[in-house]
C-alpha positions in Angstrom: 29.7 25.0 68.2 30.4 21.5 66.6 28.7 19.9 64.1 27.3 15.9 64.6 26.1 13.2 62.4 22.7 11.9 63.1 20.8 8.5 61.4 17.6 10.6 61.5 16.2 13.9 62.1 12.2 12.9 62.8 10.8 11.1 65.8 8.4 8.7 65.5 5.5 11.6 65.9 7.6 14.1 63.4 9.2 16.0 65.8 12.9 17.4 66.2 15.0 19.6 67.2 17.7 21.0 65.2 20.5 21.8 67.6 21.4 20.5 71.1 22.0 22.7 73.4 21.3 26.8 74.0 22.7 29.7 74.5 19.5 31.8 75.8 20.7 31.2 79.2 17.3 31.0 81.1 17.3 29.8 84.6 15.3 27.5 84.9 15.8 25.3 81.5 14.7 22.0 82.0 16.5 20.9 78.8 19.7 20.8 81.2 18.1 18.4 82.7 21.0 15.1 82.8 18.4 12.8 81.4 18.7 13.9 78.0 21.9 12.7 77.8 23.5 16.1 76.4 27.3 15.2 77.1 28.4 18.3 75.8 28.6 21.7 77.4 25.0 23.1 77.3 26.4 26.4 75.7 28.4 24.2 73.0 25.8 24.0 70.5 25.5 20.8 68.6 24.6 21.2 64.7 23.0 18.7 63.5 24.9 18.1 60.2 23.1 18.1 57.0 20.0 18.4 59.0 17.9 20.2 56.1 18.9 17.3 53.5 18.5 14.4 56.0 14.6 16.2 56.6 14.1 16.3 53.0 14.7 12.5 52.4 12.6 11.6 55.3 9.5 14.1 54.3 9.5 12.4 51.3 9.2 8.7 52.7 6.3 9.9 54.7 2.8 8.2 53.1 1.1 11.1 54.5 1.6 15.0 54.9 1.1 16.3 58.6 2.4 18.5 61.1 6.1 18.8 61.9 6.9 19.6 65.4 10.1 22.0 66.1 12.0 23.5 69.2 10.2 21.3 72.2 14.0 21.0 73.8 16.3 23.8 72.0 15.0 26.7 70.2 15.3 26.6 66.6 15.9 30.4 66.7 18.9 30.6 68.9 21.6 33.2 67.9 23.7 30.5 65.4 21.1 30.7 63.9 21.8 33.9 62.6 24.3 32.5 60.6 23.6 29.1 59.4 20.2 29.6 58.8 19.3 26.1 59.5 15.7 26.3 60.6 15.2 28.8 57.8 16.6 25.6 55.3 14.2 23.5 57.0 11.2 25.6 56.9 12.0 25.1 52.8 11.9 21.8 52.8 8.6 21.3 54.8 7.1 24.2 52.6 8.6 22.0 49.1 7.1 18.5 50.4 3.9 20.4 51.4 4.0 19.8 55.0 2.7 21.8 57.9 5.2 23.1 61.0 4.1 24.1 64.1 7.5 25.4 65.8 8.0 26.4 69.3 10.2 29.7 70.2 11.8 32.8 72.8 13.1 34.8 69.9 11.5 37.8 67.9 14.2 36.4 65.2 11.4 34.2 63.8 9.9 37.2 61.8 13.5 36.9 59.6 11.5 33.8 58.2 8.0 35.3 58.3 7.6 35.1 54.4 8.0 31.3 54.6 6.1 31.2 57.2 3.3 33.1 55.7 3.5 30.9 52.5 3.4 27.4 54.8 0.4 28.7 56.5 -1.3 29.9 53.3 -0.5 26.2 51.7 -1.2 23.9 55.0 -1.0 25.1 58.2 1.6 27.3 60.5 1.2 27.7 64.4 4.2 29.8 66.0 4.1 28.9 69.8 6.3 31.5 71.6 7.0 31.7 75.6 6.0 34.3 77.6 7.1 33.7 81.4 7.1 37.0 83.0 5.5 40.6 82.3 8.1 42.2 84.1 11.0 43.8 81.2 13.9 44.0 84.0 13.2 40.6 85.8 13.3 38.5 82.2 16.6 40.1 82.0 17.2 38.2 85.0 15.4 35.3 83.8 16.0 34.7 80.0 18.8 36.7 79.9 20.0 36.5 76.0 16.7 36.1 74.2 14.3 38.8 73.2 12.3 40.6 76.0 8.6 39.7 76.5 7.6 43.1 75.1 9.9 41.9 71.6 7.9 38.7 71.9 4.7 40.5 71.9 5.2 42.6 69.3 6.2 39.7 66.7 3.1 37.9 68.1 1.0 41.3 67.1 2.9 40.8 63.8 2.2 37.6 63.0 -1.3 37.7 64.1 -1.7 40.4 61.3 0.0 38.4 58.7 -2.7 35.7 59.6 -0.4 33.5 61.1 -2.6 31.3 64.1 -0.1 31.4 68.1 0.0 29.7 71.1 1.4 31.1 74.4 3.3 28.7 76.4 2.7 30.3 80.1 5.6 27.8 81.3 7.3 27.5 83.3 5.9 29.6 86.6 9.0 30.0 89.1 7.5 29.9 92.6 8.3 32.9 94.8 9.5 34.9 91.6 6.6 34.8 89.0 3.5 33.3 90.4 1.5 36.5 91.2 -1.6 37.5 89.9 -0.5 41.0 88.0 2.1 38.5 86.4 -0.7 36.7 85.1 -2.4 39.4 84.0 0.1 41.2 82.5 0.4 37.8 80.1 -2.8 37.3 79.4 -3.6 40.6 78.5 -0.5 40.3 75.6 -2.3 37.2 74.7 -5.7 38.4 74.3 -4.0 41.8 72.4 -2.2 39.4 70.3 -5.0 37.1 69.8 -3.2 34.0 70.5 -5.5 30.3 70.0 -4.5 28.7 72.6 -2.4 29.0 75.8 -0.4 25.9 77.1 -0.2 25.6 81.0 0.1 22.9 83.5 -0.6 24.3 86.5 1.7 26.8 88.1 5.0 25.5 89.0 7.9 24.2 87.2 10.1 21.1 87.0 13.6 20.5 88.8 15.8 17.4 87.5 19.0 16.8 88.4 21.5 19.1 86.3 18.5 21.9 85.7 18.0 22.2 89.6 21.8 22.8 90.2 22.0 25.4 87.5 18.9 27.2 88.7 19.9 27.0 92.6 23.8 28.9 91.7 20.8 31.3 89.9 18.9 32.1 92.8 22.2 32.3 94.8 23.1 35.2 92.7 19.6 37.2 91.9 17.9 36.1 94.9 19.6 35.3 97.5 17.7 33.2 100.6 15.3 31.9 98.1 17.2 28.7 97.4 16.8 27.5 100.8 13.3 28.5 100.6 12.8 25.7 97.7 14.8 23.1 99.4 12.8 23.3 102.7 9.5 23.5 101.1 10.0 21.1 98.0 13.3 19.0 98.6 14.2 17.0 95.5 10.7 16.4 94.4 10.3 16.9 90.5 7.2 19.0 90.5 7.5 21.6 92.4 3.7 23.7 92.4 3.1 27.4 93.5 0.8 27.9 96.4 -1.3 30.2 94.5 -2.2 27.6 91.8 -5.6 27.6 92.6 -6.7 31.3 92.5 -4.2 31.6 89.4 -5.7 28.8 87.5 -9.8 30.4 88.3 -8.1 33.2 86.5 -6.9 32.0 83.5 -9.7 29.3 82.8 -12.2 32.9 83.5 -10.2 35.1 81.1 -9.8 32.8 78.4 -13.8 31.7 78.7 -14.0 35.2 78.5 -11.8 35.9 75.3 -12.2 32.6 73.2 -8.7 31.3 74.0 -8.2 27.6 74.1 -6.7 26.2 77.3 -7.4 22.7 77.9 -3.7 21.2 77.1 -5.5 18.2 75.1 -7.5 21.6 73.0 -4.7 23.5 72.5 -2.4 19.9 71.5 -5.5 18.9 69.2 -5.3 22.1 67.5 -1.6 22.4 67.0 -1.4 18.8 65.6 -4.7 18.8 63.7 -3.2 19.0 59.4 -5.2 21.2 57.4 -4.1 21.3 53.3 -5.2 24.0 51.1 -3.9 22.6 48.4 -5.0 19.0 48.4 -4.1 17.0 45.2 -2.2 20.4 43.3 1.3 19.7 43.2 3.6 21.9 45.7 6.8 23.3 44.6 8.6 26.9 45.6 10.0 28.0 42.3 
């Protein structure tokens, strides 16, 4: 861990990301990736330094409350988390200035926060997007090896759907070969519709591979699967996108199931929803003590 000084902690469309880097250690993280510039060992996380205070300062420069977007590159509840507390910090400050979060996560650690989290969404508006990848309990200890299983994640989604808190399921990435099946599909969606979930986010059914997340993914496959590398350079080579031959039949699936169950998953839907502010408390001052 080391800690960094940044000019600002919001992009342009009030996103961020707290740390840099992870220590999940899922196989196929994209965040690797050598375009995002992380010159820093991927396991080294990188605190952003008075993160919580710098936030602060630039909620309160906004002319307008709206969402704020947390967690698309590193997860905000990683295991340092644990003990700085950073995201919890931040959830404060969005809750004082009267903002709305919409965070994106792996770990069943969010419930620690589940009182701000309640109070947010009872004041604006809350949407906890967690990733579900794979139904299977012993392959997403191959997969996401140091996060919480996809049963844990289910079971705080169950929990936060009965604190009234509004999900998303982010069914991505889909590892050709490995996770592209229908009973893997299944097996997600029926967590979702259990859970009640809003929306899922999906792409299609494939992944991405960038220089620095292919390597690191390959030495994976090396070790839990061992052929399948070659498999993926002789059908895909270098290309970026790289789409499961059972896209089709899965996609008739999902689009049927969640026709079927009321679930949103039309990416522009689901992004329209998450975005979309919403203030109970329009004009009333907002303050936590």
């Amino acid at each position: 861990m080391h800690y960094k000084k940044y000019k600002s902690i919001l992009s342009p469309k009030n996103n961020m990301n707290l740390y840099r880097g992870c220590t999940h250690g899922c196989i196929y993280c994209d965040s690797r990736s050598v375009c995002y510039g992380i010159d820093h060992a991927f396991e080294d996380i990188e605190v952003k330094e008075d993160a919580d205070k710098q936030l602060d300062a630039e909620l309160r420069r906004r002319k307008k409350r709206c969402m704020v977007g947390m967690g698309s590159m590193c997860d905000p509840y990683m295991h340092i988390e644990e003990e700085l507390q950073l995201t919890r910090r931040s959830l404060e400050v969005i809750l004082r200035n009267g903002f709305g979060v919409a965070f994106i996560t792996k770990s069943a650690r969010v419930l620690r926060d589940l009182d701000l989290i309640r109070e947010i969404n009872k004041r604006t508006k809350c949407v906890v997007q967690m990733t579900l990848t794979t139904y299977d309990e012993d392959l997403v200890k191959i997969l996401e090896p140091n996060v919480s299983t996809t049963r844990e994640r289910f079971e705080a989604l169950c929990t936060l759907r009965d604190n009234g808190i509004p999900t998303v399921v982010w069914m991505d990435p889909v590892l050709p070969f490995i996770t592209d099946t229908e009973e893997n599909l299944r097996g997600i969606l029926g967590y979702c519709v259990d859970a009640k979930v809003r929306g899922i986010v999906q792409f299609g059914f494939g992944m991405s591979l960038r220089e620095g997340d292919r390597e690191y993914y390959y030495a994976a496959l090396d070790k839990h699967f061992p052929g399948l590398k070659q498999k993926y350079i002789s059908k895909y080579g270098n290309a970026y996108s790289v789409m499961s031959d059972n896209n089709g039949g899965l996609m008739k699936i999902l689009r049927a199931e969640c026709k079927r169950h009321g679930i949103l998953y039309r990416p522009a839907e689901v992004f329209g929803y998450i975005h979309e502010f919403e203030d109970s408390y329009e004009g009333e001052q907002i303050t936590m003590f």
